[in-house]
VEXPA-81310 format. One record per atom (N, C-alpha, C): z, y, x; residue in three letters; residue number from 0. Coordinates in Angstrom, 1 decimal. Example, Ala and Ser with C-alpha at 12.3 -4.5 7.8 and 13.67 -1.06 7.14 Angstrom:
<<7.8, -5.7, 13.2>, "ALA", 0>
<<7.8, -4.5, 12.3>, "ALA", 0>
<<7.8, -3.3, 13.2>, "ALA", 0>
<<7.1, -2.2, 12.8>, "SER", 1>
<<7.1, -1.1, 13.7>, "SER", 1>
<<7.9, 0.0, 12.9>, "SER", 1>
This chain:
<<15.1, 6.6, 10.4>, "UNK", 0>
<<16.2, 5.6, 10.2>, "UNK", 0>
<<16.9, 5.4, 11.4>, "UNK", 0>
<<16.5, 5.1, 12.6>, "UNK", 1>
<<16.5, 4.8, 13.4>, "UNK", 1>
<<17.9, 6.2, 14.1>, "UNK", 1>
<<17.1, 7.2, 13.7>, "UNK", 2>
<<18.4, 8.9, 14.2>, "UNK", 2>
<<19.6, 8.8, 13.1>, "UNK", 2>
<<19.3, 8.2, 12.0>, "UNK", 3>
<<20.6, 8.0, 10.9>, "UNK", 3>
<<21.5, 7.0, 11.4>, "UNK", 3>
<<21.2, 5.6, 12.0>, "UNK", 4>
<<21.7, 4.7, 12.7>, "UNK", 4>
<<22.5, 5.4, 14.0>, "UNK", 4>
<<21.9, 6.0, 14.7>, "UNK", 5>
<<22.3, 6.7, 16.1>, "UNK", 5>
<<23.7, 7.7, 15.5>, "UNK", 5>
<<23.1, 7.8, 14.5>, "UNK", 6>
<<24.5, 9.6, 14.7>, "UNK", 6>
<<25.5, 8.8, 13.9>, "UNK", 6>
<<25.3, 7.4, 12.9>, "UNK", 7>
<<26.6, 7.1, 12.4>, "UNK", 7>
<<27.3, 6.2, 14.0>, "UNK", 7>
<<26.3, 5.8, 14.5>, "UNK", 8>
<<27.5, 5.1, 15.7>, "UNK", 8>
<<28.1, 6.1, 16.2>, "UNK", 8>
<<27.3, 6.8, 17.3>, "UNK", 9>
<<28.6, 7.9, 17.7>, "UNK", 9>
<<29.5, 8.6, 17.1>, "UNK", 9>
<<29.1, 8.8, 15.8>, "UNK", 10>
<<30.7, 9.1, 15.0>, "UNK", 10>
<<31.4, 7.8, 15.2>, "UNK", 10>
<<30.9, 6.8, 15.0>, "UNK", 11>
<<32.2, 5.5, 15.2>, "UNK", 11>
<<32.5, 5.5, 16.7>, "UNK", 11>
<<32.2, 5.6, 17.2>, "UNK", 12>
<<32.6, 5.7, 18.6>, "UNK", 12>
<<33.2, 6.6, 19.2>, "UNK", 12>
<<33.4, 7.7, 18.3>, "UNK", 13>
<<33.9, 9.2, 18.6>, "UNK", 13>
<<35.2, 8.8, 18.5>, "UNK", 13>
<<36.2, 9.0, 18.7>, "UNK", 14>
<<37.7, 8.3, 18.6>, "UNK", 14>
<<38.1, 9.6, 17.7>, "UNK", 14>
<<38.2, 10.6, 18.1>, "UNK", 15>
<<38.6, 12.0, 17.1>, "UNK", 15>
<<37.8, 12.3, 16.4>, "UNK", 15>
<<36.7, 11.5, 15.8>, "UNK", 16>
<<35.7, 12.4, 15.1>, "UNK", 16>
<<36.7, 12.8, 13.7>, "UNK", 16>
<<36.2, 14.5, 13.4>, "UNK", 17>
<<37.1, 14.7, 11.9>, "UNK", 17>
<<36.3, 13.8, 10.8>, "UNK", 17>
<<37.5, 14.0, 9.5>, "UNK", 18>
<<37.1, 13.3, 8.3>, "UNK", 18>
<<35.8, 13.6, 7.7>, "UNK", 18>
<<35.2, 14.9, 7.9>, "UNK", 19>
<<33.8, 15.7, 7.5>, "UNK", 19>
<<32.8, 14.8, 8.5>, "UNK", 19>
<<33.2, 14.0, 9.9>, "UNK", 20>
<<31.9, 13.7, 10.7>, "UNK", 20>
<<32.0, 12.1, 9.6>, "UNK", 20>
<<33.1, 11.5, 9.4>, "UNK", 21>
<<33.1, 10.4, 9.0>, "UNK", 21>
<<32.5, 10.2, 7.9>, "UNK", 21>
<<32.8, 11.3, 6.7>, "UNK", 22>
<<31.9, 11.3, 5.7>, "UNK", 22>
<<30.5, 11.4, 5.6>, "UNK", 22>
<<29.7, 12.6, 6.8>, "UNK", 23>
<<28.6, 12.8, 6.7>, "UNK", 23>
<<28.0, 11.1, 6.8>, "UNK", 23>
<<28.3, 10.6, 7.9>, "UNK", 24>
<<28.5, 9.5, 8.5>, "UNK", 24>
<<28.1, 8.1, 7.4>, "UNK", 24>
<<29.5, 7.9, 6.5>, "UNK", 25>
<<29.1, 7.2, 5.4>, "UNK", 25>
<<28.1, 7.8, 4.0>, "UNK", 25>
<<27.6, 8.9, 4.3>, "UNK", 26>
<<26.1, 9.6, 3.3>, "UNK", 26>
<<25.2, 8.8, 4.2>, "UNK", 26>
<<25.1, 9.4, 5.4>, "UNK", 27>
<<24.0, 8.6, 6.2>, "UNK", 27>
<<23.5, 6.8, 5.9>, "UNK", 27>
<<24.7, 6.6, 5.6>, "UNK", 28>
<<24.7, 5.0, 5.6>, "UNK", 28>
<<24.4, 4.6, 4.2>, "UNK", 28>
<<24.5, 5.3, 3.2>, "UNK", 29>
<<24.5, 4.8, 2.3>, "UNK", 29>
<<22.8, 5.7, 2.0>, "UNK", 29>
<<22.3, 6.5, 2.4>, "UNK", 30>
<<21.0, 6.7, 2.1>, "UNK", 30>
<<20.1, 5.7, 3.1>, "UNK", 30>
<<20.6, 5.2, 4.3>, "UNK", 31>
<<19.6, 4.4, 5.0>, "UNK", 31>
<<19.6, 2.9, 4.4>, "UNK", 31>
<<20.6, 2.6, 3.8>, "UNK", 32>
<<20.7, 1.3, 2.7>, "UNK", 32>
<<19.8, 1.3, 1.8>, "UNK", 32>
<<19.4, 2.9, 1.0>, "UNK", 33>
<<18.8, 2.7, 0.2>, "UNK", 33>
<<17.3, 2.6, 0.7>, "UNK", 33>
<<17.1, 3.6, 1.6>, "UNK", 34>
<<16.0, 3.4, 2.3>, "UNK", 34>
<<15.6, 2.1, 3.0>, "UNK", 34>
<<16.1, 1.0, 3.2>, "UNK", 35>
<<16.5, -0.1, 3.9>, "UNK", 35>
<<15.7, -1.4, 1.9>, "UNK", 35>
<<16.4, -0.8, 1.3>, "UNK", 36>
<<16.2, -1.9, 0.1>, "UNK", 36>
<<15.1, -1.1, -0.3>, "UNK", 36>
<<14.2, -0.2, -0.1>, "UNK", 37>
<<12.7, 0.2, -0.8>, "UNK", 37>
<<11.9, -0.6, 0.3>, "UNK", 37>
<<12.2, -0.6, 1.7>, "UNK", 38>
<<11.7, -1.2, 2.4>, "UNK", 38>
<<11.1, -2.7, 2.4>, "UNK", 38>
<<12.9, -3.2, 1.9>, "UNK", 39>
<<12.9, -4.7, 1.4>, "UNK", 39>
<<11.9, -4.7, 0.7>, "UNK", 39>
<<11.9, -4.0, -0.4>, "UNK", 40>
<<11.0, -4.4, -1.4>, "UNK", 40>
<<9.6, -4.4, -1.4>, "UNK", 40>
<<9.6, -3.2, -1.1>, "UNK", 41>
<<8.1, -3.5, -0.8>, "UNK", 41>
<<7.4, -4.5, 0.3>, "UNK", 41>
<<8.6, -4.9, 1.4>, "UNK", 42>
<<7.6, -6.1, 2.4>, "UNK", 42>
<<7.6, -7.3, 1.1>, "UNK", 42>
<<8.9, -7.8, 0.6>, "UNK", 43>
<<8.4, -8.8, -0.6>, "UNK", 43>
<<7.5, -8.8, -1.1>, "UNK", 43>
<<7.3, -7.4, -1.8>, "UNK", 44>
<<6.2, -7.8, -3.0>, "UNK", 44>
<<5.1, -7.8, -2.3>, "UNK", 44>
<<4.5, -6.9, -1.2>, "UNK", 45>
<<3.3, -7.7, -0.4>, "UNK", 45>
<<3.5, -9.0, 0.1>, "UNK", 45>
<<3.9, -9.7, 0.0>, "UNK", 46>
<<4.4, -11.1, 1.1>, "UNK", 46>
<<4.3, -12.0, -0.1>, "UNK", 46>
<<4.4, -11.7, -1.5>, "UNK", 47>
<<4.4, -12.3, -2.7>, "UNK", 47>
<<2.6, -11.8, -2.7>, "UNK", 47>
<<2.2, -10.4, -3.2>, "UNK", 48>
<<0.9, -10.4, -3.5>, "UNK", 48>
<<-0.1, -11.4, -2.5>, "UNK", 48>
<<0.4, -11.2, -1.2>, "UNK", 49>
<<-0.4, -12.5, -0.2>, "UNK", 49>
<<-0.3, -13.5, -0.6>, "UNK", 49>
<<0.5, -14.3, -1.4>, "UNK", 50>
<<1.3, -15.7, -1.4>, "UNK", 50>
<<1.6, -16.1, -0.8>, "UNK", 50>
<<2.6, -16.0, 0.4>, "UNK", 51>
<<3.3, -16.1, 0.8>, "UNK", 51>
<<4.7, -16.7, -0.5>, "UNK", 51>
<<5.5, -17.9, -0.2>, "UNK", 52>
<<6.2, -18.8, -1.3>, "UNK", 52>
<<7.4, -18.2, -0.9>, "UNK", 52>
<<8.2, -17.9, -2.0>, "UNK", 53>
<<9.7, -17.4, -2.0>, "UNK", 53>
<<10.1, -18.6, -1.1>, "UNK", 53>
<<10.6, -19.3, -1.1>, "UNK", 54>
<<11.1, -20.5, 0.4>, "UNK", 54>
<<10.9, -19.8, 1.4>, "UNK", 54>
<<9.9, -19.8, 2.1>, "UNK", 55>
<<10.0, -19.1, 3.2>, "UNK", 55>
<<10.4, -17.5, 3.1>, "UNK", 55>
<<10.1, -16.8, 2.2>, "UNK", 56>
<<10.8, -15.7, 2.6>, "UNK", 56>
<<12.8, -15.9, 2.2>, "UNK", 56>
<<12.8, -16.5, 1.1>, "UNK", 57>
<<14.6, -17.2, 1.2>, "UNK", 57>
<<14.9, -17.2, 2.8>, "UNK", 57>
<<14.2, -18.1, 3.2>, "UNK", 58>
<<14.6, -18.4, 4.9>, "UNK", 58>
<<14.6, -17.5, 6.1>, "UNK", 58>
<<13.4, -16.4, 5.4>, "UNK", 59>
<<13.4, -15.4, 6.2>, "UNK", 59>
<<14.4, -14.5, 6.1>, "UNK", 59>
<<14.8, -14.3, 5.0>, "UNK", 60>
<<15.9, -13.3, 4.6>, "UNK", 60>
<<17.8, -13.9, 4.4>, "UNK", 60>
<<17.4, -15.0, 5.0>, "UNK", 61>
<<19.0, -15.9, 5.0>, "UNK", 61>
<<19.1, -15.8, 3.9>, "UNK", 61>
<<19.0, -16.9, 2.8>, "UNK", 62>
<<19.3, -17.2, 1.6>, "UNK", 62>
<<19.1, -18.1, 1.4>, "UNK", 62>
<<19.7, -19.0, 0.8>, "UNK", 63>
<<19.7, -20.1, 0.4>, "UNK", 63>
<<19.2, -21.1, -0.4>, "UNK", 63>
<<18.4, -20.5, -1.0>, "UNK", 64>
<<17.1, -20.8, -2.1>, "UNK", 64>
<<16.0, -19.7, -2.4>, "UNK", 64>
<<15.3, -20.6, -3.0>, "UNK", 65>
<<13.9, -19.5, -3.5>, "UNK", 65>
<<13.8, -18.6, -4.5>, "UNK", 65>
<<15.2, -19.1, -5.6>, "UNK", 66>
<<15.9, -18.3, -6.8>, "UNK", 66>
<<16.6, -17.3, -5.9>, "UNK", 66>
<<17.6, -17.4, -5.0>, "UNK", 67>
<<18.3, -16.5, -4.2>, "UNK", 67>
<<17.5, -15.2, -3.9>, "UNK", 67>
<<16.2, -15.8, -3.6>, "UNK", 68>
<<15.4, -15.1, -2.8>, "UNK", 68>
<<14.7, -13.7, -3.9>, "UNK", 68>
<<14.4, -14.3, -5.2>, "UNK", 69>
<<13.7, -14.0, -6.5>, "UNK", 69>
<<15.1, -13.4, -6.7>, "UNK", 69>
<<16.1, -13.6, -7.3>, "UNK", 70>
<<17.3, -12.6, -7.4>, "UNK", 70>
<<17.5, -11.4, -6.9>, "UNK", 70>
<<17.3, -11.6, -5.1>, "UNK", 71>
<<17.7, -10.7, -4.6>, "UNK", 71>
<<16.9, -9.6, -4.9>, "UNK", 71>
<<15.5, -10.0, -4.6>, "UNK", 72>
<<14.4, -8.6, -5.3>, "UNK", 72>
<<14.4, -8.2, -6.4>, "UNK", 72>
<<14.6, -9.0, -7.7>, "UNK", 73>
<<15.0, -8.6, -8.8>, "UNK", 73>
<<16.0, -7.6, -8.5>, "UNK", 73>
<<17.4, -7.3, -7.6>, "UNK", 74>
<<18.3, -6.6, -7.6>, "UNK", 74>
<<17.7, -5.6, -7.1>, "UNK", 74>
<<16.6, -5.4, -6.0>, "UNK", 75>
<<16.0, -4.5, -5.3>, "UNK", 75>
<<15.1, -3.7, -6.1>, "UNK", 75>
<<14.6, -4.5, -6.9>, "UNK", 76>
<<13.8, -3.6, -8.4>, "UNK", 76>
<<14.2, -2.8, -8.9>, "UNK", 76>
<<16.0, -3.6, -9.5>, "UNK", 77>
<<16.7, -3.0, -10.3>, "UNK", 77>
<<15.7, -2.5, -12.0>, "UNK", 77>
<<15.7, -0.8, -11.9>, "UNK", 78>
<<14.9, -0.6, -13.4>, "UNK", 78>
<<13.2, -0.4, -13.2>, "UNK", 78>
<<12.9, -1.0, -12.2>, "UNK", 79>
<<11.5, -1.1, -11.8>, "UNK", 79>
<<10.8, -2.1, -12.5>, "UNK", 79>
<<11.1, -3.1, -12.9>, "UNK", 80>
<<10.7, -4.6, -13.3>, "UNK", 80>
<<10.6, -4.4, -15.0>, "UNK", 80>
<<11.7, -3.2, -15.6>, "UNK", 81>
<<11.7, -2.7, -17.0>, "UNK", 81>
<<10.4, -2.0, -17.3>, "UNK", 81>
<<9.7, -1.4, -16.8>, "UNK", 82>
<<8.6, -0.8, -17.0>, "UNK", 82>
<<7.9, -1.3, -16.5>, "UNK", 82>
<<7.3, -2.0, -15.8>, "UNK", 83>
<<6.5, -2.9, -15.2>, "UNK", 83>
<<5.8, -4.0, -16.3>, "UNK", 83>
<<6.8, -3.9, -17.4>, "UNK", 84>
<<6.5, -5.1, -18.7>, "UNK", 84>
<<5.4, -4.5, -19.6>, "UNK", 84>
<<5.2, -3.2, -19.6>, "UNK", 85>
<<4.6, -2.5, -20.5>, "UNK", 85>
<<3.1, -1.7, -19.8>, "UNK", 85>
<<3.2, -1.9, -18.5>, "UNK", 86>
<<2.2, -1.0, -17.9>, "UNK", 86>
<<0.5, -2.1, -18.4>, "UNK", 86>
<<-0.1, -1.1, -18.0>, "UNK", 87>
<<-1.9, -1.9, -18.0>, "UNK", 87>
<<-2.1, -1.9, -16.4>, "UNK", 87>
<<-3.4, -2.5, -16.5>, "UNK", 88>
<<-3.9, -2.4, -15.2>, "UNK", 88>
<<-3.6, -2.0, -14.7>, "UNK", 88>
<<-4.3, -0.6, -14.8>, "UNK", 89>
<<-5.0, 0.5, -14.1>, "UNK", 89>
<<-3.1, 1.2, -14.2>, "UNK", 89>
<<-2.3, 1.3, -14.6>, "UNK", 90>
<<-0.6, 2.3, -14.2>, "UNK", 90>
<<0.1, 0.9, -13.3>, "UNK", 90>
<<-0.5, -0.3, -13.7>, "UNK", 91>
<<0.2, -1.1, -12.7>, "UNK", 91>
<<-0.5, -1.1, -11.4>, "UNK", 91>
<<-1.7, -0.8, -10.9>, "UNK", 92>
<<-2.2, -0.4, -10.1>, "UNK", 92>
<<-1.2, 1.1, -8.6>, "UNK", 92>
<<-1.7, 1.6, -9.9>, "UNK", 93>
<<-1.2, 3.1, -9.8>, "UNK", 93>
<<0.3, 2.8, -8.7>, "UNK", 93>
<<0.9, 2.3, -9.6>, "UNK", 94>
<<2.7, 2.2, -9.3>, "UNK", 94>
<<2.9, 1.5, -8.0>, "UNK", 94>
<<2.0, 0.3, -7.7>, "UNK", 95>
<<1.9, -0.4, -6.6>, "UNK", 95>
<<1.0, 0.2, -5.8>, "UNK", 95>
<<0.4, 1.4, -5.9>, "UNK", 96>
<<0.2, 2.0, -4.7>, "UNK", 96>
<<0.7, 2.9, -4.2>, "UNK", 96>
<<1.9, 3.8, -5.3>, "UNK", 97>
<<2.9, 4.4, -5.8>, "UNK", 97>
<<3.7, 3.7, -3.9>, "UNK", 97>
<<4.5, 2.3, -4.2>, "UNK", 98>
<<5.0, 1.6, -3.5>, "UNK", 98>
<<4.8, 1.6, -2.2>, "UNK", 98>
<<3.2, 1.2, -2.5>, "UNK", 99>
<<3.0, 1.6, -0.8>, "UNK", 99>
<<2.9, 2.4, -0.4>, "UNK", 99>
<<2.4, 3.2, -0.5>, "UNK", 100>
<<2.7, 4.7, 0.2>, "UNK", 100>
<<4.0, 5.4, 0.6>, "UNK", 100>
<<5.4, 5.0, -0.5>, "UNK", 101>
<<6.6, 4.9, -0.4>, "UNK", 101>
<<6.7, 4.7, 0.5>, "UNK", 101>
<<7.1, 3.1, 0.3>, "UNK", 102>
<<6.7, 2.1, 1.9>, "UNK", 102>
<<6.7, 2.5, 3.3>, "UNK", 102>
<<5.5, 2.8, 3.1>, "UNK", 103>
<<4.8, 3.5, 4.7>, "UNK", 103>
<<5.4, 4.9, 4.8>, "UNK", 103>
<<5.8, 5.6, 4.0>, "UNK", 104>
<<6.4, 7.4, 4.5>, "UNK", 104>
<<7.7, 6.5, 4.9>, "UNK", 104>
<<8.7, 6.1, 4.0>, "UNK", 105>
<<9.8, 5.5, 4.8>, "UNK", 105>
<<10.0, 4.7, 6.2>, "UNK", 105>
<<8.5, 4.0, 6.0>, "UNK", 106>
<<9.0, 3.1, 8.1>, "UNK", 106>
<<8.8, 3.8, 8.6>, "UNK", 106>
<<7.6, 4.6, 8.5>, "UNK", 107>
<<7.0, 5.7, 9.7>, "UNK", 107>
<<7.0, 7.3, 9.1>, "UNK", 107>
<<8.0, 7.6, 9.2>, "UNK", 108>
<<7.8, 9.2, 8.2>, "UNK", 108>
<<7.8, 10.2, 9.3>, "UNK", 108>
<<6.5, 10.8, 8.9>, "UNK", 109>
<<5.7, 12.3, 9.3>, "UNK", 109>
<<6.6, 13.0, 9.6>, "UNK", 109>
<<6.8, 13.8, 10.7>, "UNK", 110>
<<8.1, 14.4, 11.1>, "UNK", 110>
<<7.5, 15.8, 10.4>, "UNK", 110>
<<7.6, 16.2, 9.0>, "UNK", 111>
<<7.7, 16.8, 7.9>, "UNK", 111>
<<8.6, 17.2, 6.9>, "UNK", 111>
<<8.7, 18.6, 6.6>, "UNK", 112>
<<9.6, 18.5, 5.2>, "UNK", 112>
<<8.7, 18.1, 4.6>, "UNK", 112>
<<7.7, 18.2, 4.1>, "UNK", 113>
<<7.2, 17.6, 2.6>, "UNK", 113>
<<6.5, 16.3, 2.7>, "UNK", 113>
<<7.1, 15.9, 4.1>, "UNK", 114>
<<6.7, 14.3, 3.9>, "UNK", 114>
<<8.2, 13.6, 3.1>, "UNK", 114>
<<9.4, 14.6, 3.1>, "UNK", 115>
<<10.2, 14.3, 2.7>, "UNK", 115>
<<10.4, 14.1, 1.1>, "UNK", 115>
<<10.0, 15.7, 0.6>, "UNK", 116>
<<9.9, 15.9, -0.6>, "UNK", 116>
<<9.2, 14.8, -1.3>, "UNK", 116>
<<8.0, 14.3, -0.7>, "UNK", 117>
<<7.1, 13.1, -1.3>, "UNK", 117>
<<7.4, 12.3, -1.4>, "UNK", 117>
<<8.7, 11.4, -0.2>, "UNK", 118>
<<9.0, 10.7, -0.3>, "UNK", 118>
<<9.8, 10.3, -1.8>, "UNK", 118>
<<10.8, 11.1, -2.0>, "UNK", 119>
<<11.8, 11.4, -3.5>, "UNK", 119>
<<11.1, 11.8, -4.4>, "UNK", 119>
<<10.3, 12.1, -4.5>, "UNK", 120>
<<8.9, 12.3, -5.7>, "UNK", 120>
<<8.3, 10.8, -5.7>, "UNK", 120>
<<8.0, 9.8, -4.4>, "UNK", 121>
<<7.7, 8.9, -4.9>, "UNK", 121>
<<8.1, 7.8, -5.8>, "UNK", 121>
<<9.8, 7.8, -5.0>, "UNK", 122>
<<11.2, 7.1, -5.3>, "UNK", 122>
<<11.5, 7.2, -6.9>, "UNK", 122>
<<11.1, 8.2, -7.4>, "UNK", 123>
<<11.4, 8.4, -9.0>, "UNK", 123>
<<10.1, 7.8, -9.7>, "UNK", 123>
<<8.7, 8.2, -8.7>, "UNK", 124>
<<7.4, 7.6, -9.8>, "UNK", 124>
<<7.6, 5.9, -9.7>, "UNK", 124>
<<8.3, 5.3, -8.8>, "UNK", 125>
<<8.2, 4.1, -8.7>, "UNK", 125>
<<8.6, 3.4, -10.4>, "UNK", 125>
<<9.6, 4.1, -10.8>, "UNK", 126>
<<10.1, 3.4, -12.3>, "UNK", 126>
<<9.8, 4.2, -13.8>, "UNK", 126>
<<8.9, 5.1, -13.5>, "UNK", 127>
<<9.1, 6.2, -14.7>, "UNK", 127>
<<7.9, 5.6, -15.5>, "UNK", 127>
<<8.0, 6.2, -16.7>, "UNK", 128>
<<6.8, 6.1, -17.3>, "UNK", 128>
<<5.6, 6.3, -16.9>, "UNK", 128>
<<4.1, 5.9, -17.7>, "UNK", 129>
<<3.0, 6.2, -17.6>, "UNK", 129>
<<2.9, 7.7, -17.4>, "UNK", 129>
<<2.9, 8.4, -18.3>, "UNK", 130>
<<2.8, 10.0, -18.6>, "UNK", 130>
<<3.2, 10.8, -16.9>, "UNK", 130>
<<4.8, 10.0, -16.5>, "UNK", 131>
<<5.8, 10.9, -16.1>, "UNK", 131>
<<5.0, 10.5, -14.6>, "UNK", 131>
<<4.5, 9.1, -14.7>, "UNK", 132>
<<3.9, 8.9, -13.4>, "UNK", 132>
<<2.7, 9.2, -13.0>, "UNK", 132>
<<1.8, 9.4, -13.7>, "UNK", 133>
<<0.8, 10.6, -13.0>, "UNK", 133>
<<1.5, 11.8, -12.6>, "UNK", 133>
<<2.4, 12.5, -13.5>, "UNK", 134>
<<2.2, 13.9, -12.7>, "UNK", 134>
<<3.5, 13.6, -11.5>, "UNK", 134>
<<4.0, 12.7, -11.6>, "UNK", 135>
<<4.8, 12.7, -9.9>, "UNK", 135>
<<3.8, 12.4, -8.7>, "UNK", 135>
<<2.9, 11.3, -9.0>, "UNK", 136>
<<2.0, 11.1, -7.8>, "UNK", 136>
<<0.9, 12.5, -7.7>, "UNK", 136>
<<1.3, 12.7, -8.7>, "UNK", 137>
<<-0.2, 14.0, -8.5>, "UNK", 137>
<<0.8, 15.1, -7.9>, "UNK", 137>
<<2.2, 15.2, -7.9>, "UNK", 138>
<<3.2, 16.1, -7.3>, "UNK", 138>
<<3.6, 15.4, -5.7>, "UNK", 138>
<<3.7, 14.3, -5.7>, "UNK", 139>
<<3.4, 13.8, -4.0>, "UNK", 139>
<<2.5, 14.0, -3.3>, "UNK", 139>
<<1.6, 13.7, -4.1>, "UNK", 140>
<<0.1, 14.4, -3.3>, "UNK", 140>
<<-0.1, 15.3, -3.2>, "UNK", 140>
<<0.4, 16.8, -3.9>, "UNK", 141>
<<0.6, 18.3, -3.6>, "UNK", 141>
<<1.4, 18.0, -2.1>, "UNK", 141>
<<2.4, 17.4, -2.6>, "UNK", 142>
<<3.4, 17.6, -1.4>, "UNK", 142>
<<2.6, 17.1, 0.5>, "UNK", 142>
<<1.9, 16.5, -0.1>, "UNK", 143>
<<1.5, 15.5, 1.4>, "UNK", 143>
<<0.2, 16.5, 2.0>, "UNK", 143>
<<0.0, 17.6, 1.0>, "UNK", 144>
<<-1.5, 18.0, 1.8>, "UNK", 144>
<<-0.7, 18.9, 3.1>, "UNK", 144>
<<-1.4, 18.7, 4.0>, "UNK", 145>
<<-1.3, 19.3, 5.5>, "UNK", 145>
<<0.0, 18.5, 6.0>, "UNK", 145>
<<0.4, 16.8, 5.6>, "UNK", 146>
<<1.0, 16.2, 6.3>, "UNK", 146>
<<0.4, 14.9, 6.9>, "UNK", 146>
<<0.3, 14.9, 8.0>, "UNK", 147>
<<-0.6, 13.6, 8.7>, "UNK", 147>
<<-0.3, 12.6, 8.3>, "UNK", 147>
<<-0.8, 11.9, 7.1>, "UNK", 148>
<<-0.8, 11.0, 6.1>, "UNK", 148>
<<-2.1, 10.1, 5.7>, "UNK", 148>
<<-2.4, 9.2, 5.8>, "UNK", 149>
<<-3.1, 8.9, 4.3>, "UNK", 149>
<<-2.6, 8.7, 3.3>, "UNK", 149>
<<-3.4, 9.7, 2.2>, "UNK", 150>
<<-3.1, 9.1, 1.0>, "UNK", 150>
<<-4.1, 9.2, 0.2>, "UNK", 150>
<<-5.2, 8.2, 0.8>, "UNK", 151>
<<-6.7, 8.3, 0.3>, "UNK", 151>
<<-6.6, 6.8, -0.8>, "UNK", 151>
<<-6.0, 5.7, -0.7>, "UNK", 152>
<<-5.4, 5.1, -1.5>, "UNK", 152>
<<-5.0, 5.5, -2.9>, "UNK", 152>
<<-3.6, 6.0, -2.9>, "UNK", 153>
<<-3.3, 6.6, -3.8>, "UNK", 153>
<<-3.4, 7.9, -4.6>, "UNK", 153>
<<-4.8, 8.4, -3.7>, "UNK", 154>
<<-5.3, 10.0, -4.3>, "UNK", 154>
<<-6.5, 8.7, -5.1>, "UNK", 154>
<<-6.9, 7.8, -4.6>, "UNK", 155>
<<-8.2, 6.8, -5.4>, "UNK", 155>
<<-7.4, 5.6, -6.7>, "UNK", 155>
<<-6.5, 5.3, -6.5>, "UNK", 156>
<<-5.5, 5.1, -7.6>, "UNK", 156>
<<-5.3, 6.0, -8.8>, "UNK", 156>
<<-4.4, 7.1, -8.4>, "UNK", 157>
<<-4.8, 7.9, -9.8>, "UNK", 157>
<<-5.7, 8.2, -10.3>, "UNK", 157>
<<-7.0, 8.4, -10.0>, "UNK", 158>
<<-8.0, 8.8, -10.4>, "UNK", 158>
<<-8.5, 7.2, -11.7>, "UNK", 158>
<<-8.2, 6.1, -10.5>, "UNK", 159>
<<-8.9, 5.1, -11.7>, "UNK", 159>
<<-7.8, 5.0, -12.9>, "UNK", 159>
<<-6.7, 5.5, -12.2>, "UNK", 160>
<<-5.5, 5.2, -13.9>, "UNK", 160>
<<-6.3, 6.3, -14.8>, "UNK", 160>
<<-6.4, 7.7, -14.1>, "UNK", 161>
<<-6.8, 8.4, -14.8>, "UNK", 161>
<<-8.2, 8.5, -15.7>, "UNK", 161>
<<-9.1, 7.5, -15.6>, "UNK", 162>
<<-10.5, 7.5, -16.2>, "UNK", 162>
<<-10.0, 5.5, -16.6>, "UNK", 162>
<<-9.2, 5.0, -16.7>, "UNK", 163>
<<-8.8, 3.9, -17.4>, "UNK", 163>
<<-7.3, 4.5, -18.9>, "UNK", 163>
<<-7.6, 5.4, -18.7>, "UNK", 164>
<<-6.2, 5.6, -19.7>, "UNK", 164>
<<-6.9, 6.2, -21.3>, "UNK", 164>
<<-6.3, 5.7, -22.5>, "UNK", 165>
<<-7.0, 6.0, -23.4>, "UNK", 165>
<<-6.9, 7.4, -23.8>, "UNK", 165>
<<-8.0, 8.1, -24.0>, "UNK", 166>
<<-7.9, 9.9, -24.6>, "UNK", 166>
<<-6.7, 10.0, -25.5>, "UNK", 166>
């Protein structure tokens, strides 16, 4: 995140940069936004799982109220919170470790391509169905072997969705 931040300033600061640096420039920005709001999200929903009280995170996040606060992640959900109404334990389990693992490849991502690929494999298991979300995590997990990771969590996650799910 941190090298996406770097190369959009020097293009702003480039006085001639061409229209091709400026574009790359705003792709850059608008993928570290999004990477920026999975981020969000996930520090909330642990900070919520702790209990930790929307008030103080409103406060932490400059807002104005504790609904402000609950809004704003609702927006950071987006179609995550739709399928979240229908999951069981054991795929709501799943999906929330789905998250963390997201989570953590995003702050600190493995200087890897297929820590990459995993990443965008997780990005889609985050909201998909039951069915669709085992075989993404079980396609992340392809992707992460021989990337300095854990993902002994979420390789122990699917297994319990998978011996919790009905024949």
């Amino acid at each position: 995140m941190t090298r996406a931040y770097d190369a959009v300033i020097a293009v702003v600061a480039q006085g001639d940069a061409s229209d091709a640096d400026r574009l790359a420039a705003l792709a850059r920005i608008a993928s570290a936004r999004k990477d920026l709001d999975s981020l969000e999200r996930g520090l909330i929903a642990d900070l919520r799982a702790n209990g930790v009280s929307w008030t103080r995170i409103a406060a932490t996040i400059g807002v104005g109220s504790r609904q402000a606060a609950e809004q704003r992640y609702l927006r950071l959900c987006g179609s995550l919170d739709r399928q979240h109404n229908v999951d069981t334990a054991a795929i709501a389990t799943l999906r929330a470790s789905a998250l963390r693992a997201h989570t953590t490849l995003i702050a600190s991502p493995p200087d890897h391509p297929r820590a990459r690929l995993a990443v965008a494999t997780l990005e889609h298991a985050l909201s998909a169905a039951p069915g669709a979300l085992y075989a993404l995590v079980e396609q992340a997990l392809g992707d992460l072997q021989g990337v300095p990771f854990d993902s002994s969590a979420l390789t122990s996650a699917l297994s319990a969705a998978r011996l919790g799910s009905p024949k």
